[in-house]
C-alpha positions as CSV (number, residue, x, y, z in Angstrom):
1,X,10.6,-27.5,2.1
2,X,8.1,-25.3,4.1
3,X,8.7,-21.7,4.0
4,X,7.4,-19.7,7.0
5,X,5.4,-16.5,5.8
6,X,5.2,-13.2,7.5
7,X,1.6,-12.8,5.9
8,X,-0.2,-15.5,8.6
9,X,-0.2,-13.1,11.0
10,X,-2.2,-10.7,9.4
11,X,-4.6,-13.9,8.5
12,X,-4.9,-14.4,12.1
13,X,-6.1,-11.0,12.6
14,X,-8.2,-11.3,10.2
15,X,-9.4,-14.5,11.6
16,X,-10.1,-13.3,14.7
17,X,-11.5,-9.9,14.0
18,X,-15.3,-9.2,15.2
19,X,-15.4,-7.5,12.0
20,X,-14.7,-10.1,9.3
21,X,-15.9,-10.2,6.1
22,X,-15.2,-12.8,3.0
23,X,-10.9,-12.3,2.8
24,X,-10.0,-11.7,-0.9
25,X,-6.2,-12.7,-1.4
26,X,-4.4,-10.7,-4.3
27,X,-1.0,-10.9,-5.5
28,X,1.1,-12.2,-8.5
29,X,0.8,-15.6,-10.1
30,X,3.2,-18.7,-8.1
31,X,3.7,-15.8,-5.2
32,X,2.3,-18.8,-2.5
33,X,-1.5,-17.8,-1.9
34,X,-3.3,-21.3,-2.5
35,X,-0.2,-22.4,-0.1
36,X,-0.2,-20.0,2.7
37,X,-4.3,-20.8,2.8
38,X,-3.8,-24.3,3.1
39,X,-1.2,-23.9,5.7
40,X,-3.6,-21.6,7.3
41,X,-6.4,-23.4,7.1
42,X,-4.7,-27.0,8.7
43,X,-2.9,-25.3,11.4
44,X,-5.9,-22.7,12.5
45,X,-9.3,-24.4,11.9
46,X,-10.8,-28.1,12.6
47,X,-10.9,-28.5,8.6
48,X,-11.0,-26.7,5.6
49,X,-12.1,-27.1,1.8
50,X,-11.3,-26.2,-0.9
51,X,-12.7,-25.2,-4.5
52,X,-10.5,-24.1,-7.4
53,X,-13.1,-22.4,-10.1
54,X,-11.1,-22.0,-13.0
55,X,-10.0,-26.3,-13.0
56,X,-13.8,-27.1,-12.2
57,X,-16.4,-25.0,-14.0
58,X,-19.4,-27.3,-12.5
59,X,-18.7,-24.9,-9.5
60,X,-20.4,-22.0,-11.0
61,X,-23.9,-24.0,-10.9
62,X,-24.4,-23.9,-7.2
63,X,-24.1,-19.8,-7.4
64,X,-26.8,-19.6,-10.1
65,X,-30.6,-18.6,-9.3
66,X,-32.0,-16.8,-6.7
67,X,-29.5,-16.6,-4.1
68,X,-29.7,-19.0,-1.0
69,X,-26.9,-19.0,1.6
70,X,-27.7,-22.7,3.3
71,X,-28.6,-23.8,-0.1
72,X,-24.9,-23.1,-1.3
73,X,-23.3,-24.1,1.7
74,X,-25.3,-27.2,1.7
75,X,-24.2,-28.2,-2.3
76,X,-20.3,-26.9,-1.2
77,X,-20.5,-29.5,1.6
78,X,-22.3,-32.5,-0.6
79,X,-19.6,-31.7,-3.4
80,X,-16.8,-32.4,-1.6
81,X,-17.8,-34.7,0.9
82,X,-16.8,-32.7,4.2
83,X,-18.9,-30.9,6.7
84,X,-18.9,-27.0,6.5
85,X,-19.2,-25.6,10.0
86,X,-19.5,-21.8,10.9
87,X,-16.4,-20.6,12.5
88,X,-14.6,-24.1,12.7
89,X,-14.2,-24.4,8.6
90,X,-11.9,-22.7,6.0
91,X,-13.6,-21.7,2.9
92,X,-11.2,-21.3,0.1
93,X,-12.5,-20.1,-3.2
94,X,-9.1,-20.5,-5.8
95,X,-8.8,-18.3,-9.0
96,X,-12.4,-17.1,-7.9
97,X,-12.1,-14.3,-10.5
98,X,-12.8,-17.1,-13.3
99,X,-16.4,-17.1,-11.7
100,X,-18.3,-13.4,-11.6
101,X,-21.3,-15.1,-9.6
102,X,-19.3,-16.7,-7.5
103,X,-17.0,-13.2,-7.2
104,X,-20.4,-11.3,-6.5
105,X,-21.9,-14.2,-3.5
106,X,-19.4,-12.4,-1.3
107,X,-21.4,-10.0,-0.4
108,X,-24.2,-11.8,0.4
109,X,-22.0,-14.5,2.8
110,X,-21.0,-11.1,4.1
111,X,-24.2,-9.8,5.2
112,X,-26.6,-13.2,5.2
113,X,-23.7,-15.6,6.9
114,X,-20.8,-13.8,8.5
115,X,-20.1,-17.0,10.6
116,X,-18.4,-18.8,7.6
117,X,-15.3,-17.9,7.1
118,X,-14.2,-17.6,3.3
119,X,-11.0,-17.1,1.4
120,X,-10.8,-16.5,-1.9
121,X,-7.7,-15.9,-3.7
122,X,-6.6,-15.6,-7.5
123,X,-3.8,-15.0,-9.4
124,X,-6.2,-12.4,-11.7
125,X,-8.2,-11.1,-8.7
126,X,-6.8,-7.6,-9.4
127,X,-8.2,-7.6,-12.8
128,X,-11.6,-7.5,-11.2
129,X,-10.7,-5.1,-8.8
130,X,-9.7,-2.7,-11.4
131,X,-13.7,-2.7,-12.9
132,X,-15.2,-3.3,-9.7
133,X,-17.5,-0.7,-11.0
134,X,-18.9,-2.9,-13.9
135,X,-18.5,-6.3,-12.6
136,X,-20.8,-6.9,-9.4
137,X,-17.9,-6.6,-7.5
138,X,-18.7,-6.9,-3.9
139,X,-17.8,-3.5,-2.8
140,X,-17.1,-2.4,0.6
141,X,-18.0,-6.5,1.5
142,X,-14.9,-7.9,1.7
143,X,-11.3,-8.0,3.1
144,X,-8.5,-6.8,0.8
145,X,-5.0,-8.1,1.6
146,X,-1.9,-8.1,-0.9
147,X,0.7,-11.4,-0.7
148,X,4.3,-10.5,-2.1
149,X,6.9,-13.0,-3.7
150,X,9.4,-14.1,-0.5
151,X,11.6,-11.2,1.0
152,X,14.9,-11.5,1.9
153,X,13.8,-11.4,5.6
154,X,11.9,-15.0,4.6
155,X,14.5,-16.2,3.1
156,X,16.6,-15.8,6.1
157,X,14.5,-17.6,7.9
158,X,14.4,-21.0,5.9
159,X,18.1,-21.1,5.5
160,X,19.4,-19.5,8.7
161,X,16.9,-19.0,11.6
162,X,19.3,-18.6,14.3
163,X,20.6,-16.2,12.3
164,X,17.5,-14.2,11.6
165,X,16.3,-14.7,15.3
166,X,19.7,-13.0,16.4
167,X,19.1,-9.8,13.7
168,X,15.9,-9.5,15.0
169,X,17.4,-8.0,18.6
170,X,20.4,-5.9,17.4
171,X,21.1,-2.9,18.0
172,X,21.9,0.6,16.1
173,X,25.8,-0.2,15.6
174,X,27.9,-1.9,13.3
175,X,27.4,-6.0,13.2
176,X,30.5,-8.1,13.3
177,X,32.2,-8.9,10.4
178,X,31.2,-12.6,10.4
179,X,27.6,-11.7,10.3
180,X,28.1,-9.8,7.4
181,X,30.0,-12.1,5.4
182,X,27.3,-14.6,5.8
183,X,24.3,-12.2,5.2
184,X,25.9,-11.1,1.8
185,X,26.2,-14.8,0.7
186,X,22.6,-15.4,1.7
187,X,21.8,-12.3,0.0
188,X,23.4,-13.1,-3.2
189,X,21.8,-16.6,-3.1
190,X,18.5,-14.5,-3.1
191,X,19.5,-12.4,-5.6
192,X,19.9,-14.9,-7.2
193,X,17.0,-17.4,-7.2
194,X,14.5,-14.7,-6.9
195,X,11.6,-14.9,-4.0
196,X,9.6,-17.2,-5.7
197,X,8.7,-19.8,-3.4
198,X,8.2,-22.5,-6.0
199,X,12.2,-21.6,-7.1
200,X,13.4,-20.8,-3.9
201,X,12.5,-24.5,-2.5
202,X,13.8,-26.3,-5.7
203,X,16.9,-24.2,-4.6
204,X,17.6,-25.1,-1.2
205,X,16.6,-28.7,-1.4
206,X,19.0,-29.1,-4.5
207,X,20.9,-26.2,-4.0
208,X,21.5,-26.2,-8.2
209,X,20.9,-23.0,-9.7
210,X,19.8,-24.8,-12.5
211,X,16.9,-26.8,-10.9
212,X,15.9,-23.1,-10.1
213,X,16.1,-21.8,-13.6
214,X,14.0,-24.4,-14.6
215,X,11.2,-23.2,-12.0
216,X,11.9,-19.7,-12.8
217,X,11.3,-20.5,-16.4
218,X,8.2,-22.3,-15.9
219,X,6.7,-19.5,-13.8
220,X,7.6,-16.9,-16.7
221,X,6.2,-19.3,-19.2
222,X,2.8,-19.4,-16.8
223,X,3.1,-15.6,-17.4
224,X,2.7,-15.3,-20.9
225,X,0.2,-17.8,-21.0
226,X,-1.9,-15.5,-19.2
227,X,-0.8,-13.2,-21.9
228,X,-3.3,-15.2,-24.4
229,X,-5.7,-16.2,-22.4
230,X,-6.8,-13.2,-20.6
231,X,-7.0,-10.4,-23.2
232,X,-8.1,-9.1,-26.1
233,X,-6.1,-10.9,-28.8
234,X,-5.3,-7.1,-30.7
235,X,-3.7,-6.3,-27.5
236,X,-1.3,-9.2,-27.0
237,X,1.6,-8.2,-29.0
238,X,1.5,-4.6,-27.3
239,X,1.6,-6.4,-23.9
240,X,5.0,-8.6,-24.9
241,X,5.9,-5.9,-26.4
242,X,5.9,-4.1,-23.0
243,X,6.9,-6.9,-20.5
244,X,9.8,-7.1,-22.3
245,X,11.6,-4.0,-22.9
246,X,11.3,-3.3,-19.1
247,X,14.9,-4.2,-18.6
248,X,16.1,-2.4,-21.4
249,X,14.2,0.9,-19.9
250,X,16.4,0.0,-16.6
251,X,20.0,-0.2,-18.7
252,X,19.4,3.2,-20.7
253,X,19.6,5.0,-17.1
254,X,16.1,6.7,-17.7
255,X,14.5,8.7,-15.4
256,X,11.0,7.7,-16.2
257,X,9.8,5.2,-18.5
258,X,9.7,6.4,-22.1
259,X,7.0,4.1,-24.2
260,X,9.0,5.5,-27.3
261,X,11.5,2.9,-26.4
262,X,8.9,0.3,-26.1
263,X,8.4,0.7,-29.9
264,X,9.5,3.6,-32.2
265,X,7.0,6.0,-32.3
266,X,4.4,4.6,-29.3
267,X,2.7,6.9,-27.4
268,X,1.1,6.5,-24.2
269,X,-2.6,6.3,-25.3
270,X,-0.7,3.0,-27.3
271,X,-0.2,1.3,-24.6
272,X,-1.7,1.9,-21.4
273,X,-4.1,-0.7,-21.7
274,X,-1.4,-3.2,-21.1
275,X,0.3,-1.4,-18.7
276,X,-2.8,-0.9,-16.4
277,X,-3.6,-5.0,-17.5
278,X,0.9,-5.9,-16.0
279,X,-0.1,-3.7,-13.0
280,X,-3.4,-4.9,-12.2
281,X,-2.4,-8.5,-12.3
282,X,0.5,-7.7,-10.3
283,X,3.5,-8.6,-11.9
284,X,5.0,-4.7,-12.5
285,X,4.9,-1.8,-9.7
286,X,4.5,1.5,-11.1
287,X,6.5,3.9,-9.1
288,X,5.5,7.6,-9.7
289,X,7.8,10.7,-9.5
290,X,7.7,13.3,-7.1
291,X,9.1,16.8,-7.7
292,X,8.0,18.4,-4.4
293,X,8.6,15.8,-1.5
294,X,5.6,16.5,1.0
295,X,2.8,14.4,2.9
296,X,0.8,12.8,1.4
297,X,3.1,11.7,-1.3
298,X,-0.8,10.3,-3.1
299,X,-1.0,14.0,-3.5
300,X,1.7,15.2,-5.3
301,X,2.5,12.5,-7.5
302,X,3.2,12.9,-11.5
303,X,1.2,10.4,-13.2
304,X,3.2,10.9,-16.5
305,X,6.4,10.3,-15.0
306,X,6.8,6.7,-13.5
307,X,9.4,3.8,-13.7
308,X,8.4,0.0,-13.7
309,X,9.9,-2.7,-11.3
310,X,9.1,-6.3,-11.7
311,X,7.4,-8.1,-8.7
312,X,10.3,-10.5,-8.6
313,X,14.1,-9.7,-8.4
314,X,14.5,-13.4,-10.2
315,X,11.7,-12.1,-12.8
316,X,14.1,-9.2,-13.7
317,X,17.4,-11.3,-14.0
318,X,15.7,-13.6,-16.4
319,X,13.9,-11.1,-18.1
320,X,17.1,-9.0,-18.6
321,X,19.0,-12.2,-19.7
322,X,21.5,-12.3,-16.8
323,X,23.0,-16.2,-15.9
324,X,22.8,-16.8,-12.6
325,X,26.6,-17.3,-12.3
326,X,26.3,-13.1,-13.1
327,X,25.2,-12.7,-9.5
328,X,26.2,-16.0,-7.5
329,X,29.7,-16.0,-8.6
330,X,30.5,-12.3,-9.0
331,X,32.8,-10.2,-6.3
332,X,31.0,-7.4,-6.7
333,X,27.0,-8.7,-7.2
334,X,25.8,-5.6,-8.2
335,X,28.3,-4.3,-11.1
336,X,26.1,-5.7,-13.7
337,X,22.4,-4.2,-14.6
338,X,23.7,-0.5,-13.0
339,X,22.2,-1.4,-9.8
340,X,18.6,-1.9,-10.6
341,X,19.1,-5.3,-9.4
342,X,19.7,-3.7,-6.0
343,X,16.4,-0.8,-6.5
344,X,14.1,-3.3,-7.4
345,X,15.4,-5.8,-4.0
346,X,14.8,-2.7,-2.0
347,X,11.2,-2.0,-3.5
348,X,10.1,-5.3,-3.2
349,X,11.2,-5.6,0.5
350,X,9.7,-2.3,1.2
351,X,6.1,-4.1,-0.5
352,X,6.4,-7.0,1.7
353,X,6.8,-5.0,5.0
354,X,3.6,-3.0,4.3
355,X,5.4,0.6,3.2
356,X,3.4,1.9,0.7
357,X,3.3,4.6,-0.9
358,X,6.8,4.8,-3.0
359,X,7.9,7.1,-4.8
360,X,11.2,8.9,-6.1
361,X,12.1,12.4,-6.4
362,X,13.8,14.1,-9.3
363,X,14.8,17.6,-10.0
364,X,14.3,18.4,-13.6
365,X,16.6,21.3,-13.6
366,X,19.2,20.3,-11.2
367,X,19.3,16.7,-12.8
368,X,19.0,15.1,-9.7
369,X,17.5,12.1,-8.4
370,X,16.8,10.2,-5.2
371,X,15.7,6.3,-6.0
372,X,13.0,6.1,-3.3
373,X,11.1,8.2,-1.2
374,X,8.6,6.6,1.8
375,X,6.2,8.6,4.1
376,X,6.4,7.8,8.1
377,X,3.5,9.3,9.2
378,X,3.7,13.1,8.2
379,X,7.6,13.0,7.7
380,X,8.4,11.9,3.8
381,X,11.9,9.7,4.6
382,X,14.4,10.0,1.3
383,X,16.2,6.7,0.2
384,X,19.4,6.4,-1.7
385,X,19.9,2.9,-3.0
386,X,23.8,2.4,-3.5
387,X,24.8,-1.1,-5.7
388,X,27.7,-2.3,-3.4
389,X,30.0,-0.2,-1.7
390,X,30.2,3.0,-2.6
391,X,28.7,5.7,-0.8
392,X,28.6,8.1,-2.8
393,X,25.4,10.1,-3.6
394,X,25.6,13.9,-4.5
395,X,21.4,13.4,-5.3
396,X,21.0,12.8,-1.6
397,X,23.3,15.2,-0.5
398,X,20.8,17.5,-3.1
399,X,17.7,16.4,-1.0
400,X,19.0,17.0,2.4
401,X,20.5,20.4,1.8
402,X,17.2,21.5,0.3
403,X,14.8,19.5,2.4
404,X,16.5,19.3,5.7
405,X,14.8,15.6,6.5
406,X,14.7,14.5,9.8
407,X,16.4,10.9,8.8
408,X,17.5,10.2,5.6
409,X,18.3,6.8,4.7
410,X,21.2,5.4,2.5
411,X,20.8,1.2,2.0
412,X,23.8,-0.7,0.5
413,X,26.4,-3.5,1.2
414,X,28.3,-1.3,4.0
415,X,27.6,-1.8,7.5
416,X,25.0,-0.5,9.7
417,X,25.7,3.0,11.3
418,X,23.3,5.8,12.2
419,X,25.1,9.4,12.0
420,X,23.8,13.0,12.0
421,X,20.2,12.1,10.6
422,X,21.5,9.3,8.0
423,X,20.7,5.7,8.6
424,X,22.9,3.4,6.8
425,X,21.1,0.0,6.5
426,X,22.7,-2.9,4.5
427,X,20.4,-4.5,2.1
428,X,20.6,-7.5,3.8
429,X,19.2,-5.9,6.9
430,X,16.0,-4.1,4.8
431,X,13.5,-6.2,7.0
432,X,14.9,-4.7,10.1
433,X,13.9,-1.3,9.0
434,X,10.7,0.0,11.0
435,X,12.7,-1.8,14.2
436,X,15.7,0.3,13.2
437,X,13.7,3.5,12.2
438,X,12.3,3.8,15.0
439,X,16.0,3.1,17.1
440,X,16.7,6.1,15.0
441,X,14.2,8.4,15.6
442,X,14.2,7.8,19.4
443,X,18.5,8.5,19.3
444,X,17.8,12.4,17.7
């Protein structure tokens, strides 16, 4: 089942920009980037080819030597049988961070041959971002862009599209009560499955949550492979150790991650190799505190007090152990977990839409908290993430009386409303949310 991704029409910008360079695709492992490139490349070029460097190491041969554009373009084309032509072919370079030289020719296709149009993408890339300053990495010649997991708003549009077409044009008032009946089942579906695409098309075309745990499992077992394979082999225990008291940090209500609950005793120096090794391959975002809310939030960030949120809302309910029945069959689908379910869904769409950065505010001696905080322009924009129904939040309340925000926002499963500066968004409508903003603003 084909799932249509928001991410092409950045692609297409970047296609068409006079100002192209190589595109290096990032993002966590089984998020869809060999997929969306080979979509990309049959429904926006005369052909395209493809070479995957970490299941063909021959490929590093034709990089080696002095370094000859035509040459290598000339061996690509010979290799796999199909003409490369400038502007009319897709070059995709898969898991290109298994090959430095390869990595490093970038630069050189960007300033030697800007007319052939490369994509490389790898599950690792971010690795080599990370020591771009020891690697040859082609600095300052290439295209950066970042593919999420699925969002909800995605999801809505494989198993609903009239429905998302019709969310797409409503207003700021309260949907019907059908519409919202429907939109939390699809949501708890979601919830459910997790934005993998691999699980989320083993779902709908079986619709067995079991079929999708099997994906789900294979994609976490793909994880920890990585585990082994990719670091030193003193640091892999620290790095399980890690990955898997995540969801533990989440039910002990912390309000920062404490690595003396990793393991007794750690310290940071322990282990912030493997933290910086989770967050450069993507599969953790690292959400720093803020104790004075201004712009830019980059600014005023405390690098000692974070939490950690898994790239995948399905990644989390596996990782914390939670059936799927928890969440597809339950009344209330955020009881469990204390709601992180529900912070980590709203951080993840706020990823996929582009938002960034995020932060939360605490306050140390008034004990509290605000679960999200996002800059629009100048103005920082609180966010209260509620786990069902209940709409009540004396940390918000906090942050306005002392901040006086221009619009606050509160997200949960009530209906959408907009009153004296405080935009209540249901979760399900999270995709919506620079549309609705800006409804908002423009109604002050």
């Amino acid at each position: 089942m084909k799932i249509e991704r928001n991410i092409i029409k950045d692609l297409l910008e970047w296609k068409n920009s006079p100002r192209r360079k190589p595109l290096l695709l990032k993002g966590v492992r089984q998020c869809g980037k060999t997929w969306i490139l080979r979509h990309f490349g049959s429904t926006c070029f005369t052909n395209t080819v493809e070479f995957n460097f970490d299941k063909d190491s021959t490929l590093a041969s034709f990089f080696e030597g002095p370094f000859d554009v035509k040459r290598i373009i000339t061996q690509l084309s010979a290799y796999c049988g199909q003409r490369i032509l400038p502007q009319k072919t897709l070059i995709i370079f898969d898991e290109i961070q298994t090959c430095p030289i390869a990595l490093n020719s970038l630069k050189y296709f960007c300033e030697d041959a800007p007319e052939y149009v490369i994509a490389a993408a790898g599950s690792l890339i971010g690795l080599s971002l990370a020591a771009k300053g020891k690697s040859g990495f082609p600095v300052g010649k290439v295209d950066i862009k970042e593919m999420t997991p699925c969002s909800f708003d995605e999801y809505l549009h494989a198993v609903d599209s009239s429905l998302h077409e019709y969310i797409k044009t409503i207003p700021l008032e309260p949907l019907a009560d059908a519409f919202c009946q429907k939109l939390s089942n699809y949501l708890r579906e979601y919830l459910t499955v997790g934005g993998m695409p691999a699980v989320i098309t083993a779902f709908l075309e079986t619709h067995d949550y079991n079929i999708a745990e099997q994906e789900l499992d294979s994609i976490l077992q793909a994880y920890e492979a990585d585990f082994s394979k990719h670091i030193d082999a003193k640091d892999i225990p620290k790095l399980f150790m890690l990955w898997k008291a995540i969801p533990a940090q989440f039910a002990k209500e912390n309000r920062r991650f404490i690595y003396g609950e990793v393991r007794e005793g750690a310290r940071a120096k322990d282990l912030e190799d493997a933290l910086r090794w989770l967050i450069n391959a993507s599969m953790v975002q690292k959400v720093n505190a803020v104790e004075t809310p201004v712009a830019p939030l980059t600014a005023v960030i405390d690098p000692k007090c974070f939490k950690l949120y898994p790239s995948d809302v399905g990644i989390l309910r596996k990782l914390a152990k939670l059936p799927p029945a928890v969440i597809a069959e339950s009344m209330d689908i955020f009881s469990d977990f204390k709601g992180k379910l529900a912070e980590n869904l709203v951080l993840e769409q706020f990823y996929a839409l582009g938002i960034s950065p995020v932060c939360y505010w605490y306050n140390e001696k008034g004990k509290a908290e605000v679960d999200l905080l996002i800059q629009d322009d100048n103005k920082i924009i609180p966010v209260e993430v509620k786990s069902g129904l209940s709409l009540k939040a004396k940390s918000l309340k906090t942050y306005r009386e002392k901040y006086n925000p221009e619009i606050s926002i509160r997200t949960s499963m009530n209906n959408l409303r907009f009153d004296d500066g405080l935009l209540n968004i249901p979760l399900y409508l999270l995709g919506e949310l620079p549309r609705l903003l800006k409804l908002a603003k423009q109604s002050r």
